[in-house]
N, C-alpha and C positions, 0 to 999 in steps of 0.2 A: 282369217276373216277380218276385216275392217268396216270404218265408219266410210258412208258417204251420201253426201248432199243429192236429194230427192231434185223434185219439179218442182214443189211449194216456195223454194228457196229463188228463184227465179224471178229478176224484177223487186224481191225484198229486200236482200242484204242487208237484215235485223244485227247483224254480227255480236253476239251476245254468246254465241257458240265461241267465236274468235277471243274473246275476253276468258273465257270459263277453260278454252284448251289448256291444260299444265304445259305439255309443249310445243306447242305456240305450230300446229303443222295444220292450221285450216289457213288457205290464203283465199286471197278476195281477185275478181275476176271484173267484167265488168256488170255483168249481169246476176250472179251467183258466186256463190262461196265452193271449194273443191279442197278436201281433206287428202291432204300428201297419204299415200297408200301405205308406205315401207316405212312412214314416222310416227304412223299413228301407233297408238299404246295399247288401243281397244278398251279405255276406261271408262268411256261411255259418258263423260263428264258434261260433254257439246250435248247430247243428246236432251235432256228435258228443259233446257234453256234456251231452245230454239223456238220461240211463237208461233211460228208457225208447221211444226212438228215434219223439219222437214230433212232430218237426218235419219240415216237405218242401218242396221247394221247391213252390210251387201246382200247376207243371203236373205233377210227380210223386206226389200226393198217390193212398194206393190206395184199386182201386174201392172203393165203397161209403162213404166218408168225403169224398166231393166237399163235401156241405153246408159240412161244416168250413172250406174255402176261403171260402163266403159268412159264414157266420159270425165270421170273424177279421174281415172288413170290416165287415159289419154292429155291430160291437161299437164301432165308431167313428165310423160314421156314421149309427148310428139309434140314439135317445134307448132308451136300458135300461129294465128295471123301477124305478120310483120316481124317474129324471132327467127334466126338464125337457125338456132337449136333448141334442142328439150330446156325446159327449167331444171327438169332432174330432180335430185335431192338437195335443195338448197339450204336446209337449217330452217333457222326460226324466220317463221313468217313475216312478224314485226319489223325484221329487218331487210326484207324486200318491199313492204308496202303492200297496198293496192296496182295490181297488173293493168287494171282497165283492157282486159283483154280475154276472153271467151274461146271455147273450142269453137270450131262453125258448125256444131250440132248446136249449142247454146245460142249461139248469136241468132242462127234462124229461128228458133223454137219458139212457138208460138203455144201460152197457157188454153 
């Protein structure tokens, strides 16, 4: 089980989760933030320093916001708009930046 970025996160990108990760595996997107799956630690750190309470652990994630769960992974393991390939497991986030770039569930989604 792992952390991932709800709906609330959408349009905010508070990154305060980003800062508080010990390893550094929430990247930024261009709409919302997406916790690497297979890097996360499960220490729940992101978790009460998001404003807007917008991370969960997966199995907690509420109704209606399940896709989100596929979406955090998908953002890793399937080639984005305008990439070639997956991101995959890149390491520390800090060191790829900001992607400005969304799954096209997120781009369309509408709050």
């Amino acid at each position: 089980m792992t952390f991932v970025v709800g709906a609330a996160c959408v349009d905010v990108l508070d990154r305060a989760c980003v800062e508080e990760c010990p390893i550094d595996c929430i990247f930024i997107g261009d709409r919302m933030a997406y916790i690497q799956p297979d890097e996360c630690i499960d220490c729940g750190a992101c978790e009460p320093v998001c404003p807007v309470e917008a991370i969960y652990f997966e199995d907690d994630i509420p109704a209606g916001q399940e896709q989100f769960v596929i979406e955090n992974a998908r953002f890793f393991t399937e080639p984005l708009p305008g990439r070639q390939t997956p991101l995959g497991q890149p390491g520390a986030a800090a060191g790829v930046g900001a992607l400005g770039v969304d799954t096209v569930f997120v781009q369309e989604y509408q709050p």
